[in-house]
C-alpha positions as CSV (number, residue, x, y, z in Angstrom):
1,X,104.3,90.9,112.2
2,X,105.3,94.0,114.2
3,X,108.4,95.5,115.9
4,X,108.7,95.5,119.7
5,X,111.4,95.7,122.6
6,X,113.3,93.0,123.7
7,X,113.6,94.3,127.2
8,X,112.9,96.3,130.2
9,X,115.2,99.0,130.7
10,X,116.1,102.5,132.5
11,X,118.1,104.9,131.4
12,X,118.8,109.1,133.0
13,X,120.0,111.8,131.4
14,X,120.9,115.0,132.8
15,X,119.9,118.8,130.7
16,X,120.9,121.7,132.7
17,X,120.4,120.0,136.3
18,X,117.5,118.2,135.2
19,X,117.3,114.3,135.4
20,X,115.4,112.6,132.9
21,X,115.1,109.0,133.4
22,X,113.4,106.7,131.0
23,X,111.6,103.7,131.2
24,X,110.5,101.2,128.9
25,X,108.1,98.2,129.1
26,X,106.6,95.6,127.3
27,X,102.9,95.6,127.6
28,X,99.9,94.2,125.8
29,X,96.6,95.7,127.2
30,X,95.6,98.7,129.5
31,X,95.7,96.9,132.9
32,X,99.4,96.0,132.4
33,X,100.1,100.0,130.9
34,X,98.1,101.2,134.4
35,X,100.5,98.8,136.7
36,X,103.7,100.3,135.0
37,X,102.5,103.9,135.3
38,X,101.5,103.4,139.3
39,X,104.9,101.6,140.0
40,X,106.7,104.5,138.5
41,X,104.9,107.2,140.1
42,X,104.9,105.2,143.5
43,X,109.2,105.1,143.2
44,X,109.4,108.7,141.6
45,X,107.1,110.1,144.4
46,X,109.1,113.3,144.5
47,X,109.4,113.8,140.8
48,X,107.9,116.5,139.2
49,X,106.1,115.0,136.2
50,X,106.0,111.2,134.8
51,X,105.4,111.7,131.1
52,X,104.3,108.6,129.0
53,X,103.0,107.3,125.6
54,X,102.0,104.2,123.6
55,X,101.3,102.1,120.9
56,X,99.8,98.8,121.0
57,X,99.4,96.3,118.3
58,X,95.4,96.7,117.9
59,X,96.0,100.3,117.4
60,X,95.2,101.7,120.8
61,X,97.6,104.7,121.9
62,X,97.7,107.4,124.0
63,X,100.7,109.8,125.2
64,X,100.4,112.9,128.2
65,X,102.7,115.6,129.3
66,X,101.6,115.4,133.0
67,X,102.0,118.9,133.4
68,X,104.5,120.0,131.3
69,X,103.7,122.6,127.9
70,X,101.7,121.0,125.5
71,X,103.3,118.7,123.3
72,X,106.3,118.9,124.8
73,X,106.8,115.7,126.6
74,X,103.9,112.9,125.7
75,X,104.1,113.6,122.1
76,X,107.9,113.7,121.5
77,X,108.0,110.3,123.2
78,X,105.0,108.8,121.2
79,X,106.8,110.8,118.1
80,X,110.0,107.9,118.9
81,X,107.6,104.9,119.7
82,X,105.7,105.2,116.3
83,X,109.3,106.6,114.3
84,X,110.7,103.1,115.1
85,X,107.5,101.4,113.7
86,X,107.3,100.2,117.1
87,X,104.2,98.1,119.1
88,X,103.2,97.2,122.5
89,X,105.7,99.7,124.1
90,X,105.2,101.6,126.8
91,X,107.7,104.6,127.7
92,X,107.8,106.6,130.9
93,X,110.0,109.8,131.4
94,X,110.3,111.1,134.9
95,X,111.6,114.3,135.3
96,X,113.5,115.9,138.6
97,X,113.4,119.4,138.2
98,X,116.9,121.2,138.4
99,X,116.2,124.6,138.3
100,X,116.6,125.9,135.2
101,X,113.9,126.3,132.6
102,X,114.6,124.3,129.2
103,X,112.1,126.2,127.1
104,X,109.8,124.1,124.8
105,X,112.6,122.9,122.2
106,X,114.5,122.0,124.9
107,X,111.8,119.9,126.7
108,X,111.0,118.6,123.3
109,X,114.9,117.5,123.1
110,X,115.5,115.6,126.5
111,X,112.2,113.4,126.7
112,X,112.8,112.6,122.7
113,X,116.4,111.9,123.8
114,X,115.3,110.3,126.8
115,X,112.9,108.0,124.5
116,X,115.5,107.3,121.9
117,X,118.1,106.1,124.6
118,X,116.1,104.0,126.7
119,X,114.9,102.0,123.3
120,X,118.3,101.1,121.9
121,X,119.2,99.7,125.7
122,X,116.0,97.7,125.7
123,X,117.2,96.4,121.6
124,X,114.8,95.5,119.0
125,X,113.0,92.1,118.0
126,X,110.8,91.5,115.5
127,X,107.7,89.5,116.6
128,X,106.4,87.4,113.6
129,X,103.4,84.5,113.3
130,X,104.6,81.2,112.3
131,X,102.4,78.1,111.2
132,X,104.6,75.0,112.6
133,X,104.1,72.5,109.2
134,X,105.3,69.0,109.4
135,X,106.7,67.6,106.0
136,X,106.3,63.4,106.1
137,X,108.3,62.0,104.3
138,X,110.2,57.8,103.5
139,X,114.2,57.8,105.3
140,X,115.0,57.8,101.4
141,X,114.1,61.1,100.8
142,X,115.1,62.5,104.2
143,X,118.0,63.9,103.0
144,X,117.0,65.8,99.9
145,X,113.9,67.1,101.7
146,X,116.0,68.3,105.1
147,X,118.6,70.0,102.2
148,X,115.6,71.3,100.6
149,X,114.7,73.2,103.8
150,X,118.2,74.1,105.1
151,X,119.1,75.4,102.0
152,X,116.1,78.0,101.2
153,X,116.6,78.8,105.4
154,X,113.5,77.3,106.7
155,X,113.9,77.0,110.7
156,X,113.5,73.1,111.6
157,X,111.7,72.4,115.0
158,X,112.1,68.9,115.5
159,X,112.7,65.8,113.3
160,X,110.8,62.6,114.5
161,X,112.2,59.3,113.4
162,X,109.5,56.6,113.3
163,X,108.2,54.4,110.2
164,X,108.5,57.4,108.0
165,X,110.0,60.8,108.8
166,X,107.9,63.7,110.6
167,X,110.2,67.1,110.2
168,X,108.3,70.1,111.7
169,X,109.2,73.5,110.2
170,X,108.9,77.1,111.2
171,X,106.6,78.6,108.2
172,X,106.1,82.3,108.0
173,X,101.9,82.0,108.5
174,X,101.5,84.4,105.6
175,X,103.8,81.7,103.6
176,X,102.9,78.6,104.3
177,X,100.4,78.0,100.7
178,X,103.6,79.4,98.6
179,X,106.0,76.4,101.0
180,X,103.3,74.1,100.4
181,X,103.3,74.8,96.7
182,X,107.5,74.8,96.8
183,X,107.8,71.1,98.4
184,X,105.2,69.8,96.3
185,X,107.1,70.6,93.5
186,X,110.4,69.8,94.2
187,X,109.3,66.7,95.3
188,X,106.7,65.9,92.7
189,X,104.1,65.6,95.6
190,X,105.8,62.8,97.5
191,X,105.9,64.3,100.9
192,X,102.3,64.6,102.9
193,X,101.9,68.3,104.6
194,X,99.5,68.8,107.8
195,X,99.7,72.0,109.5
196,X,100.3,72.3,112.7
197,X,100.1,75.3,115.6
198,X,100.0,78.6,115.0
199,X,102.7,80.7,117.4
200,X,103.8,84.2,117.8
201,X,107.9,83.9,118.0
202,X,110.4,86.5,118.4
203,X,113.2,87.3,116.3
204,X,116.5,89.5,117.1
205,X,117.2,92.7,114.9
């Protein structure tokens, strides 16, 4: 389970004539981080730097100031990515120069800024692995094992109405011995269990 953005998105800022605009993208390995960073660069040709970090779920990162004062730009950004407990995020700040020097607290200030505003317009899901479980079960007990499920907010899939009942449920994959355990009992093992899938789903924060 890890946090992530829900979506791509820009947003500028302006500190003493300077535009700072940040970009955010979802991204899952190094070729797809490289592709984001040329694409900026290519439509920012005239900027004067393109400052970046990430974080990605197996623990790779890496953030760069492109030119500005140490730890001034890459770090503050990477600084918001991990703050938010954040994976597989990429942030860009571009900066057009405006003339006036911002100092390093400043700098530090407008790409954090930058960072900060560019995540809450992307929003926030929560990306969690599911094992999809189907309980099978007689039409009698239908109802008190769908109630079972609604009622202790299990997510159910699909419900398949042949000979018996097949209802497929959304089981947290860390869960799914303590769900197994929790039918069985309140059923006094009367339902059969086969796993299913395993997915990666996303859920809104």
């Amino acid at each position: 389970m890890f946090m992530t953005i829900k979506n791509e998105a820009v947003v500028e800022i302006i500190e003493k004539k300077s535009r700072f605009i940040g970009h955010a993208f979802i991204v899952e390995n190094e070729d797809q981080i490289e592709q984001y960073l040329l694409k900026v660069r290519k439509d920012n040709l005239k900027a004067n730097h393109n400052c970046y970090a990430y974080l990605l779920e197996n623990g790779l990162q890496k953030f760069s100031d492109d030119g500005e004062p140490g730890s001034t730009a890459g770090r503050p950004i990477f600084d918001v990515i991990s703050g938010n407990e954040l994976k597989n995020v990429l942030i860009i700040v571009t900066r057009y120069f405006g003339g006036t020097l911002l100092g390093t607290g400043g700098l530090v200030r407008a790409y954090s800024r930058a960072a900060k505003e560019v995540i809450v317009k992307s929003g926030l899901i929560k990306k969690v692995e599911i094992k999809l479980m189907c309980v099978a079960c007689s039409y009698a007990e239908y109802g008190k094992v769908e109630y079972l499920l609604k009622s202790n907010n299990y997510v159910i899939r699909d419900s398949i109405f042949t000979d018996s009942v097949e209802i497929w449920v959304e089981v947290n994959l860390l869960e799914r011995e303590n769900f197994k355990k929790f039918l069985i009992d309140q059923t006094n093992n009367s339902v059969t269990l086969i796993e299913g899938a395993t997915e990666m789903i996303s859920i809104d924060l």
